[in-house]
C-alpha positions as CSV (number, residue, x, y, z in Angstrom):
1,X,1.0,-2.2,56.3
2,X,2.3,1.0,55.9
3,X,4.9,1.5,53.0
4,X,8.0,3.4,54.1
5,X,8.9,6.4,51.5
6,X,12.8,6.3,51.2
7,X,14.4,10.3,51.0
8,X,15.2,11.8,47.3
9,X,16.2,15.1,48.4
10,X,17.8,16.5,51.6
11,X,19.2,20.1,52.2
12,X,20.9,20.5,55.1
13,X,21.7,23.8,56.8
14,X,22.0,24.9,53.2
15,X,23.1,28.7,52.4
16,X,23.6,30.7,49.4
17,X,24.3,34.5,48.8
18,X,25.8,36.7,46.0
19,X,28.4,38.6,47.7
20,X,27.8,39.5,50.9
21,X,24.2,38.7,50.5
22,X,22.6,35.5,51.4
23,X,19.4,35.2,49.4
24,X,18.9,31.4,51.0
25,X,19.3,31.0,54.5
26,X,20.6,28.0,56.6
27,X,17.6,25.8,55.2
28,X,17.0,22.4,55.6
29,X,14.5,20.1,54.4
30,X,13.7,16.4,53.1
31,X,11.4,15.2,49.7
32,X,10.4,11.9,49.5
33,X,9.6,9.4,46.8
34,X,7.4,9.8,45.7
35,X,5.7,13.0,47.1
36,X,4.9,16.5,45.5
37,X,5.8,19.4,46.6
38,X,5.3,22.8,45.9
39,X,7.9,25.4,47.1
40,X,6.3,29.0,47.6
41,X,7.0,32.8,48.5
42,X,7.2,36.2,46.6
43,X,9.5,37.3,44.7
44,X,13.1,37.4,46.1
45,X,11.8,35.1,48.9
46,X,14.7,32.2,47.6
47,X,12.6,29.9,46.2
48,X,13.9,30.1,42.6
49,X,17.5,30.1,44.3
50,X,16.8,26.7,45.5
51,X,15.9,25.1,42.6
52,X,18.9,26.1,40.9
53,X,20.9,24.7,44.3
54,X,19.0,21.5,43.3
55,X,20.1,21.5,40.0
56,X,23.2,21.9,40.3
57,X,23.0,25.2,38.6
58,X,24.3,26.9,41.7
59,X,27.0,25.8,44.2
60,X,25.9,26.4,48.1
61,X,28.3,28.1,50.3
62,X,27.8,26.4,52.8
63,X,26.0,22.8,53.9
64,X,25.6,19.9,52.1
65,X,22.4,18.2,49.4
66,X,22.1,14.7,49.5
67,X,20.5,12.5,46.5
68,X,19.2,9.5,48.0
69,X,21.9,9.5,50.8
70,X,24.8,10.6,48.5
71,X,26.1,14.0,49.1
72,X,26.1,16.3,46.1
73,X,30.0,16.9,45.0
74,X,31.9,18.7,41.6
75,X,33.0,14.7,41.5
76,X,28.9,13.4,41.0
77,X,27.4,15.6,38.8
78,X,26.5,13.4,36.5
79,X,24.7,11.3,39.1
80,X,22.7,14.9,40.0
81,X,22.0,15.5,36.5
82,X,21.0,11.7,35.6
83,X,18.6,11.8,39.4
84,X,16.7,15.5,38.6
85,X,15.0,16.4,35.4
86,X,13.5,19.5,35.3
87,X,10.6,21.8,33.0
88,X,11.5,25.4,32.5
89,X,8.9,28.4,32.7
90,X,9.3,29.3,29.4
91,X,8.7,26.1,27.2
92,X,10.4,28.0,24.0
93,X,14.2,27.8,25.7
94,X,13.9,24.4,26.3
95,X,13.4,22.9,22.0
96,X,16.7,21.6,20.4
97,X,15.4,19.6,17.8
98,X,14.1,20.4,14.8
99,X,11.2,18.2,15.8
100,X,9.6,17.3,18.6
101,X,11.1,13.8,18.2
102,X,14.3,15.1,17.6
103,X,14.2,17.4,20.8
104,X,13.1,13.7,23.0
105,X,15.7,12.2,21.6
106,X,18.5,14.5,22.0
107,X,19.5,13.5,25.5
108,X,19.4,9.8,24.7
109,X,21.6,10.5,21.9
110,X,24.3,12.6,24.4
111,X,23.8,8.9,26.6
112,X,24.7,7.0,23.1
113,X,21.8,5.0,23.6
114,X,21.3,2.6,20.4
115,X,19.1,3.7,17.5
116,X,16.1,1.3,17.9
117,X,16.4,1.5,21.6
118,X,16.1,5.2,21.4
119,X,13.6,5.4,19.3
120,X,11.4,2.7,21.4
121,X,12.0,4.9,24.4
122,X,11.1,8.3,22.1
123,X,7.5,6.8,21.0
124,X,7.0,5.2,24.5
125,X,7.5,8.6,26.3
126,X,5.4,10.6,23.5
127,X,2.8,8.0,24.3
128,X,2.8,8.9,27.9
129,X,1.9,12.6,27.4
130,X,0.0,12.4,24.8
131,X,1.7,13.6,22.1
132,X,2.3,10.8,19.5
133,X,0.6,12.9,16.9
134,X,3.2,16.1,17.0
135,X,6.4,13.9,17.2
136,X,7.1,15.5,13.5
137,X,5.7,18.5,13.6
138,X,8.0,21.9,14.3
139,X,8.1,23.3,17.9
140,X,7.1,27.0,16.3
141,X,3.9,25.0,15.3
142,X,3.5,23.8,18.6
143,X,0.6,25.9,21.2
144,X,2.5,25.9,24.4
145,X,1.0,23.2,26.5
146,X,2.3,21.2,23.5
147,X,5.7,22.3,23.8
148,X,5.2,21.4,28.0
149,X,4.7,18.1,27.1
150,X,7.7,17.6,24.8
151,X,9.8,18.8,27.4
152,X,8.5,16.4,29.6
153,X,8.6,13.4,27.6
154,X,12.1,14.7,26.9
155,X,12.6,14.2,30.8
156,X,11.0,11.2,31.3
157,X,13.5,9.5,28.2
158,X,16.2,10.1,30.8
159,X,13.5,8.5,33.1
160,X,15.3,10.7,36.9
161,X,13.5,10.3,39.7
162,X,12.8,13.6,40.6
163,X,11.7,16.2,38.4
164,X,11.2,19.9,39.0
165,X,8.9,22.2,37.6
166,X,10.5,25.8,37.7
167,X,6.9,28.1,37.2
168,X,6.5,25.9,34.6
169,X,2.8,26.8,34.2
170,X,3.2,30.5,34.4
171,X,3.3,30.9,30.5
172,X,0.3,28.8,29.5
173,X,-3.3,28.9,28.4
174,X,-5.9,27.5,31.2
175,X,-6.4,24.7,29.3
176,X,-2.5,23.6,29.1
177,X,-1.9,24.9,33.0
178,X,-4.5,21.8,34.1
179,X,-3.0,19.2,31.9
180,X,0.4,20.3,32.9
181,X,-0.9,20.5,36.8
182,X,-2.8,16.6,36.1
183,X,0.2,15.4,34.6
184,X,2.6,16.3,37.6
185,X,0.2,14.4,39.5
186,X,0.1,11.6,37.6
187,X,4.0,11.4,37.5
188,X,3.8,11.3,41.5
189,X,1.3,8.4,41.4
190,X,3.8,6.6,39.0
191,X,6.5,6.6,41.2
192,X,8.2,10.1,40.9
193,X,9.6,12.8,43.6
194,X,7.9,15.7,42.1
195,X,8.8,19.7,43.1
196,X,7.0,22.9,41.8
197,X,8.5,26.1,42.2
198,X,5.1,28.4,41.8
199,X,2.8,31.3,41.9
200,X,0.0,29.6,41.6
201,X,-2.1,29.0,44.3
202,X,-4.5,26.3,42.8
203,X,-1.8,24.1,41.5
204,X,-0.3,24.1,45.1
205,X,-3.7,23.0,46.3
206,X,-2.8,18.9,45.2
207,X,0.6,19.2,46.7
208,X,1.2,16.8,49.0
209,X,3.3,19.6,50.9
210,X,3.9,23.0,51.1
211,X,7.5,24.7,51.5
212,X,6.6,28.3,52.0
213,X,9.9,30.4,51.4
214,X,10.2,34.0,53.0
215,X,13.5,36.3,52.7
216,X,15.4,33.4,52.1
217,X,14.2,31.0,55.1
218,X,12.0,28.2,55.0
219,X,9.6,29.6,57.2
220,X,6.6,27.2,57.4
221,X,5.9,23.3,55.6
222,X,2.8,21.7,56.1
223,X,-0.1,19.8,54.0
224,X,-1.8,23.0,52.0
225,X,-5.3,23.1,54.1
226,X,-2.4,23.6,57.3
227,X,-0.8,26.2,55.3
228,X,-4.0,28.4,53.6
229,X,-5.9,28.2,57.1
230,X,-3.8,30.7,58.7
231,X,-4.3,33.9,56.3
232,X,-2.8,36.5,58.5
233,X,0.7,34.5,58.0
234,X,0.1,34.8,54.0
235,X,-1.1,38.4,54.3
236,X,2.1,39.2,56.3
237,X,4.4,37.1,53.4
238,X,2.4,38.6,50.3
239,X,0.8,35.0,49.2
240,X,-2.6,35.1,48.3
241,X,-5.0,31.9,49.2
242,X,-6.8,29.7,46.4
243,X,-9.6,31.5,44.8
244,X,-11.5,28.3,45.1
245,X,-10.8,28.6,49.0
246,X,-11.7,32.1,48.8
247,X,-14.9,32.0,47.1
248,X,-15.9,29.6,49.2
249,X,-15.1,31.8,52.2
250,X,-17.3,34.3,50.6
251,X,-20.0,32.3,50.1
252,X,-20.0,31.1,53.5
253,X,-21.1,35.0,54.8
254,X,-24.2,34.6,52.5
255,X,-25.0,30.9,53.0
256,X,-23.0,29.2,56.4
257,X,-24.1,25.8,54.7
258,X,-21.4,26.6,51.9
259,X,-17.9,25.2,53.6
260,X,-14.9,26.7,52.7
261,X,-12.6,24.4,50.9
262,X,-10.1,23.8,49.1
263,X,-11.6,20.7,47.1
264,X,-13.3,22.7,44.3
265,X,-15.5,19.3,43.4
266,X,-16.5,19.5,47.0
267,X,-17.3,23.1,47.0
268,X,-19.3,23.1,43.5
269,X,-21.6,20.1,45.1
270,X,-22.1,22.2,48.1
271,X,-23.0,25.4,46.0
272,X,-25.3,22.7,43.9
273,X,-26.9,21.2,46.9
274,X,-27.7,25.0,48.5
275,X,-29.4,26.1,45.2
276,X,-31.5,22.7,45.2
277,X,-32.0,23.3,48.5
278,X,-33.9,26.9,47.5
279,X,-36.0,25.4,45.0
């Protein structure tokens, strides 16, 4: 039996603009839960716009969000703010605390939660990401993939639903963009509506869906092989594909037994299997 995913997230005809300018255009759209997304274009396409809209950060001038079927008013913020968490770019505007267990617990403590209820919830969390061992330690001691995961666990203490990740990998080593990449996947298997607003074309790659944003429309949304198989379209929007398509595509003119993919396990066995092959 097939289980039916119930809506987080619906724009509808939604439009925004400074001044005379709209910068987000009549766009519409629906995330499940749970699902993943990752919302794409260049710069100044309106993709950063819209998750400000979805934070509440912005107001739309015209149309309507919905949370789970409720329309998104000045009278149910607090039911916006308590449904979306979200992970800045820059994980060193995002610390409060003076520790890493202070910065988890600060939203708890705004929600008056009780001491040893907070502190259950703070060590439960911090268990989650893996971070149990720098719950004391200073956040200018932390690397930044570190500081990622603090401000996730500080998320995850509010426990929303759906939690965006504003180029929240941009800024990190390689090693902390895949276990910040991993980890957004693992928070969609657990339940959660998950949105990335990114550059990066391999993190898009495990979305479930693609929102490709152009000049402030929502031009295209499809699974990402639909979206990276038609590269004039990206050539003509400024997106790049995934190197790991890519190399793959340029493999292929040397050895047509090497597939282009985007499933870099898949392609790695095929390169493997070509040089056994040989020998």
């Amino acid at each position: 039996m097939q289980t039916t995913k119930s809506v987080a997230v619906h724009f509808d005809r939604i439009s925004f603009g400074y001044d005379e300018t709209l910068v987000v255009k009549e766009v519409s759209f629906e995330i499940y839960q749970p699902e993943y997304v990752c919302i794409i274009g260049h710069n100044g396409s309106g993709k950063s716009t819209i998750s400000k809209l979805l934070t509440g950060l912005l107001k739309p001038r015209s149309g309507t969000i919905y949370l789970y079927g409720h329309p998104v008013t000045k009278t149910n913020l607090k039911f916006l703010r308590d449904s979306v968490g979200i992970v800045f770019q820059n994980p060193d505007n995002q610390f409060i605390g003076i520790t890493a267990e202070d910065d988890i617990a600060f939203g708890l403590e705004n929600r008056k939660f009780p001491r040893n209820e907070m502190r259950a919830i703070v060590h439960n969390v911090a268990k989650q990401v893996g971070i149990e061992h720098i719950l004391k330690v200073e956040p200018h001691k932390l690397s930044g993939g570190q500081k990622q995961r603090v401000a996730i666990a500080s998320i995850l203490a509010i426990n929303p639903n759906v939690i965006l990740f504003d180029e929240s990998t941009s800024m990190l080593d390689p090693k902390g963009k895949i276990d910040i990449k991993q980890f957004m996947i693992t928070l969609k298997n657990s339940g959660k509506s998950i949105i990335s607003v990114t550059h990066d074309m391999e993190e898009v790659i495990n979305a479930d869906r693609v929102f490709v944003m152009n000049h402030g429309h929502l031009v295209r949304v499809g699974k990402p092989e639909e979206i990276f198989q038609d590269e004039e379209f990206l050539r003509e929007i400024r997106l790049d594909i995934p190197f790991t398509l890519s190399l793959g595509k340029e493999l292929n003119k040397k050895n047509p037994f090497i597939e282009p993919t985007l499933n870099q396990p898949k392609l790695i066995r095929n390169i493997l299997q070509c040089i056994k092959n040989k020998n």
